[in-house]
C-alpha positions in Angstrom: -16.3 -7.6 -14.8 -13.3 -6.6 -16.4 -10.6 -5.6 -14.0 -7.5 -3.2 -14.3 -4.3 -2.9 -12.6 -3.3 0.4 -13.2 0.1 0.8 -11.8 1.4 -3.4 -12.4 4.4 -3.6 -9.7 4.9 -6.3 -7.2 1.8 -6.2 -6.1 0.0 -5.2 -8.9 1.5 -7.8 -11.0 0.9 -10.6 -8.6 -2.7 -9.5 -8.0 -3.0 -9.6 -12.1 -1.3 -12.7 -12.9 -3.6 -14.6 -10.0 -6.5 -13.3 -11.8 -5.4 -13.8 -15.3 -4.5 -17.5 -14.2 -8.0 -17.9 -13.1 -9.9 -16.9 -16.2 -10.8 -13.0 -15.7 -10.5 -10.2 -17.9 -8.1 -8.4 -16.6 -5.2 -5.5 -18.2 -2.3 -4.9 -16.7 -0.7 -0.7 -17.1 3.1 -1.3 -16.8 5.7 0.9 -18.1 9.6 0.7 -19.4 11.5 -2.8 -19.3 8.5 -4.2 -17.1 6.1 -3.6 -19.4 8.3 -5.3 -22.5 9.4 -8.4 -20.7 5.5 -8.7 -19.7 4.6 -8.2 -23.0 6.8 -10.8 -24.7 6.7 -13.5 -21.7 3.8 -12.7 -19.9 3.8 -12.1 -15.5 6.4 -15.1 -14.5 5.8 -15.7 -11.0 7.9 -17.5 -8.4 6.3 -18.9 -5.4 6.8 -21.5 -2.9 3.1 -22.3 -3.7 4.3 -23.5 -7.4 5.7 -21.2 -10.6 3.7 -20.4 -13.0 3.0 -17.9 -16.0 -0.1 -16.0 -16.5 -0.9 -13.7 -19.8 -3.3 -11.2 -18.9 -3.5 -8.0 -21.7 -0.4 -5.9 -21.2 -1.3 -2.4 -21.9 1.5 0.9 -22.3 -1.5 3.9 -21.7 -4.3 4.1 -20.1 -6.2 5.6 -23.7 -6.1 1.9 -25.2 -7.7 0.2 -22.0 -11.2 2.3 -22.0 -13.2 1.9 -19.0 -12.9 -0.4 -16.5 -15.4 -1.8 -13.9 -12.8 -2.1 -11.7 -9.3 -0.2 -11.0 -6.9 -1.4 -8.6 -4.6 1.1 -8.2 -0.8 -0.9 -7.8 1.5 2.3 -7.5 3.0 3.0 -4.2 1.6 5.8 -2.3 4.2 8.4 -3.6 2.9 7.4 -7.0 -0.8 8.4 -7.2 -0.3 12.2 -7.7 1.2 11.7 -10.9 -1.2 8.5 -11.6 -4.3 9.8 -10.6 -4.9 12.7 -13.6 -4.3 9.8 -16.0 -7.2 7.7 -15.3 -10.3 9.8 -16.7 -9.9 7.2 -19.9 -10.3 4.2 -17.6 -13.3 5.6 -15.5 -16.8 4.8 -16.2 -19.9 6.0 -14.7 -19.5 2.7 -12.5 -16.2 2.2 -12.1 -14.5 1.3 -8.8 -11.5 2.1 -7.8 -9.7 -0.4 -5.3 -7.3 1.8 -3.2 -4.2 -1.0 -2.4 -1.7 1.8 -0.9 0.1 1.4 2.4 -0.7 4.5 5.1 -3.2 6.7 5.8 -5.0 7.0 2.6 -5.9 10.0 0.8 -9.3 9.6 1.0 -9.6 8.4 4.6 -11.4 11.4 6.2 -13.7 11.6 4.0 -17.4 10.7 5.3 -15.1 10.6 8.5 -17.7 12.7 10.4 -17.0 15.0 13.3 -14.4 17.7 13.4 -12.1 15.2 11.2 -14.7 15.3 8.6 -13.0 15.9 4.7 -10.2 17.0 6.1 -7.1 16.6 3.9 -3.0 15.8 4.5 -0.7 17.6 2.2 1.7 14.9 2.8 -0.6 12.4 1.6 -2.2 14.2 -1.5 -0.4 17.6 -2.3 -2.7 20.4 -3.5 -5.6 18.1 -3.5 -4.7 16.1 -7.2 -5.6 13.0 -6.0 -8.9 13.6 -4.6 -9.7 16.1 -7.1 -9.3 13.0 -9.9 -10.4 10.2 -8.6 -14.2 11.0 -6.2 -14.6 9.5 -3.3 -17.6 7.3 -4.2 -15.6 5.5 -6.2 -13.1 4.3 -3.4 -13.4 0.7 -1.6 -10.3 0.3 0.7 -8.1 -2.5 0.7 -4.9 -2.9 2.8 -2.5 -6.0 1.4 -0.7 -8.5 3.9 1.5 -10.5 1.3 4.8 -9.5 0.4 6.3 -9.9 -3.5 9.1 -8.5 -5.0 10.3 -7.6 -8.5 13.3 -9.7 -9.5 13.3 -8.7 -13.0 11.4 -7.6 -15.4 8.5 -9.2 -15.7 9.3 -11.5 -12.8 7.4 -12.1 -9.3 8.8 -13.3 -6.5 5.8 -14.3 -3.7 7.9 -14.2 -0.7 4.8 -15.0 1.7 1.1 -13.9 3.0 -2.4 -14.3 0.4 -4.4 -12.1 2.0 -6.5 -9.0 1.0 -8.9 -7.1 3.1 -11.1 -5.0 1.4 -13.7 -2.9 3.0 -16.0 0.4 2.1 -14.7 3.5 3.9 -18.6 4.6 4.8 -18.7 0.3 6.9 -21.2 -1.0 4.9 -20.9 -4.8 3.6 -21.3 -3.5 0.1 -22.8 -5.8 -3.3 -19.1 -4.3 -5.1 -17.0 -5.2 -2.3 -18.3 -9.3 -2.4 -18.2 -9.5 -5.9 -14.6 -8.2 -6.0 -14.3 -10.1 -3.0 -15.0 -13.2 -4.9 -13.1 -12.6 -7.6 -10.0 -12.5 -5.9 -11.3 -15.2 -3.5 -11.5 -17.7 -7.0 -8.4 -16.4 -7.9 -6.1 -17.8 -4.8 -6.6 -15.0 -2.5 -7.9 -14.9 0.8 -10.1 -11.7 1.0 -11.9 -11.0 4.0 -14.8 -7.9 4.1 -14.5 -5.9 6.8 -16.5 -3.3 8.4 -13.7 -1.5 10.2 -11.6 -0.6 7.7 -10.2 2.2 9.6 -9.1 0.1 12.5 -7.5 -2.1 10.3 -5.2 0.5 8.5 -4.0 2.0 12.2 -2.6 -1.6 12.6 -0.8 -2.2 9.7 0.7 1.6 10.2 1.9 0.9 13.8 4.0 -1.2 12.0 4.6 0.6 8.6 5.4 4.1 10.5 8.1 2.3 13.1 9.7 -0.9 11.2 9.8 0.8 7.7 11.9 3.5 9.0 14.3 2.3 11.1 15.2 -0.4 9.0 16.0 2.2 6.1 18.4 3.6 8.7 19.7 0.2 10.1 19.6 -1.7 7.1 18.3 -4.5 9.6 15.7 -7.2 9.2 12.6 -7.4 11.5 14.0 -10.3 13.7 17.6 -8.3 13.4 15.8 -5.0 14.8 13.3 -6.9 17.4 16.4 -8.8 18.8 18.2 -5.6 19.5 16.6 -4.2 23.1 17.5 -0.2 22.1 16.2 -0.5 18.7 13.2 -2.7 20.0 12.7 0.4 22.8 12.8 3.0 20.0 9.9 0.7 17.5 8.1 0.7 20.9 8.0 4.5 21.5 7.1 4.9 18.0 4.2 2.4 18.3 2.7 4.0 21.1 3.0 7.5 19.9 1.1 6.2 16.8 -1.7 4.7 18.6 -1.7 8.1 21.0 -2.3 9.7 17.5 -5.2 6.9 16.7 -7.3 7.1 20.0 -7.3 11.1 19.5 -9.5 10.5 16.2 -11.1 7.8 18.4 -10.1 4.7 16.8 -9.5 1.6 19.0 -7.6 -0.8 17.7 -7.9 -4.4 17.9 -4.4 -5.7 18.9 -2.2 -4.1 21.2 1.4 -2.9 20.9 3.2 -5.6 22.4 0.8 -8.1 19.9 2.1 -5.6 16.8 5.2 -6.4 18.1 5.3 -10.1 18.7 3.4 -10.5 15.1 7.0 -9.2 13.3 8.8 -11.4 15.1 6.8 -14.0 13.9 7.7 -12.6 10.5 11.2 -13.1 11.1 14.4 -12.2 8.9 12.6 -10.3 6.4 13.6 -6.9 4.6 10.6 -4.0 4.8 9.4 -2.5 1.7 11.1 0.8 2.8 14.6 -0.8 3.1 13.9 -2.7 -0.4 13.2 0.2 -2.2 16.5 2.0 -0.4 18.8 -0.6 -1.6 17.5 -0.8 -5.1 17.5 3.0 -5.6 14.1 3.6 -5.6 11.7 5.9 -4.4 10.5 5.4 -0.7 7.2 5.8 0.8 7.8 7.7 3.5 5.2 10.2 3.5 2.1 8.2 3.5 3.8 5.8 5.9 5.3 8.4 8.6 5.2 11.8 7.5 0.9 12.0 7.4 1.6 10.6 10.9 3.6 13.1 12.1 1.3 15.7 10.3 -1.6 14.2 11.8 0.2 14.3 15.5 0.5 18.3 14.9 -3.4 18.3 13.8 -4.2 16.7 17.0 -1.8 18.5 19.1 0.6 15.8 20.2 4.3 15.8 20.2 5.8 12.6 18.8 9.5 13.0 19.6 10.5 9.6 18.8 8.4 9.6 15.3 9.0 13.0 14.3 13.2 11.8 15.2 13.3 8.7 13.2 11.0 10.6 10.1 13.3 13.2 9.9 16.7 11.0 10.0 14.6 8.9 6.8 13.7 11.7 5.2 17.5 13.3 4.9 18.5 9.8 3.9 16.0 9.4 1.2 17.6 12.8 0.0 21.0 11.9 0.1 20.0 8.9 -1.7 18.0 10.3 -4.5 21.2 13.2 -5.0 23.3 9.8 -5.5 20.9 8.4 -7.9 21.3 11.5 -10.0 24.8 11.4 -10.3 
């Protein structure tokens, strides 16, 4: 199979350079000082596991790569709508596209069934571009549990976690999901196939949709925030009002709150994605992580004081720093 990450960050990156070390044909789509330090040194990656340096194909447009049999897309959520028009050149009659975005995912309603069935968040996919470029037969779901960083250009830092679930939106155990599956499987990676993909993103966004947030605004670590009993109150609220949203589309989750809880404080003094990308001036997801949330909670007709609070303290935040970035 040959393989693309379209969109090589962090995550990407790591998830190419794995594969690349282990023999498949894989191309990483990078862009600016990334994509030249890449280019000239190949994907350096720094882990506790071992260092090591892995040359895949570096590739600066999407024209060059041709069609893949399989796309992961690596952008962060807030990056697909200007992604997702690009990839006609990389799509084949075939091709699958691996979905590796934190949230609710733009196409998670659809073959949803019910009332919910194709409907579509403007926070998550403005005016329809996503799902209008990439069909839904395409999609198999995956939902990442390692963390990485970017600590220069063409440098990975594996800060912990090798796991990958992937899992077909419609619940079938798929031929394409095991034989991407295995590929990342040979490649170092754990990569379970689930059933429920579904469930599985409602827990990681009890998390996402709480945590992210109020660390931008506390500049606090997990164990920092879990330690504090009014923030740990308010990550709480938010948690529950989440779920509330979750059992109104009639999803039960498998863990509770308190064992969402007690599973970052295992994590310990680690920084969230959201504050990361707040202290290195970058764009943060905070629509796919809270505001499709909060628009989902007004779909379903339930409040969400504490949520709707904490998004809209973020999102004023996020403004203020973007107007800084520009000056």
């Amino acid at each position: 199979m040959r393989f693309l990450i379209a969109g090589a960050g962090a995550i990407g990156a790591y998830i190419g350079a794995r594969m690349a070390r282990a023999g498949y044909d894989v191309t990483l789509f990078a862009r600016g000082p990334h994509l030249r330090a890449m280019q000239e040194h190949g994907v350096q990656v720094k882990s506790a596991e071992g260092d090591f340096v892995a040359r895949p194909r570096i590739a600066s447009s999407l024209e060059e790569v041709g069609p893949a049999d399989v796309v992961f897309l690596g952008v962060k959520a807030h990056g697909l709508t200007q992604l997702a028009p690009q990839l006609k050149p990389v799509l084949g009659p075939h091709t699958t596209v691996v979905s590796t975005q934190n949230g609710i995912p733009w196409w998670y309603f659809h073959g949803f069934g019910g009332e919910w069935e194709g409907m579509s968040l403007e926070r998550v996919d403005p005016g329809g571009v996503i799902s209008s470029a990439i069909e839904t037969h395409r999609v198999v779901g995956s939902i990442v549990y390692f963390a990485t960083e970017i600590t220069a250009p063409g440098v990975i830092q594996h800060i912990e976690g090798d796991r990958i679930t992937l899992g077909e939106p419609d619940g079938t155990r798929s031929e394409r999901s095991r034989r991407i599956a295995d590929a990342l499987i040979a490649s170092g990676l754990r990569c379970p196939v689930t059933t429920r993909i579904r469930h599985e993103i409602w827990v990681k966004i009890l998390g996402n949709a709480s945590l992210n947030p109020v660390s931008a605004l506390t500049r606090a670590t997990l164990g920092e925030m879990l330690r504090d009993p009014e923030v740990r109150s308010l990550i709480r609220n938010i948690m529950q009002e989440v779920e509330a949203v979750s059992h109104k589309l009639g999803m039960e989750l498998p863990v509770s709150v308190d064992q969402r809880i007690a599973g970052a404080e295992k994590v310990g003094e680690h920084k969230t994605s959201m504050m990361q990308d707040l202290e290195a001036g970058r764009p943060i997801e905070l629509e796919a992580l809270v505001g499709a949330v909060v628009e989902l909670g007004e779909r379903v007709g339930l409040p969400m004081p504490c949520t709707r609070a904490v998004y809209g303290c973020t999102k004023l935040l996020a403004e203020h720093a973007a107007r800084q970035e520009r000056k």
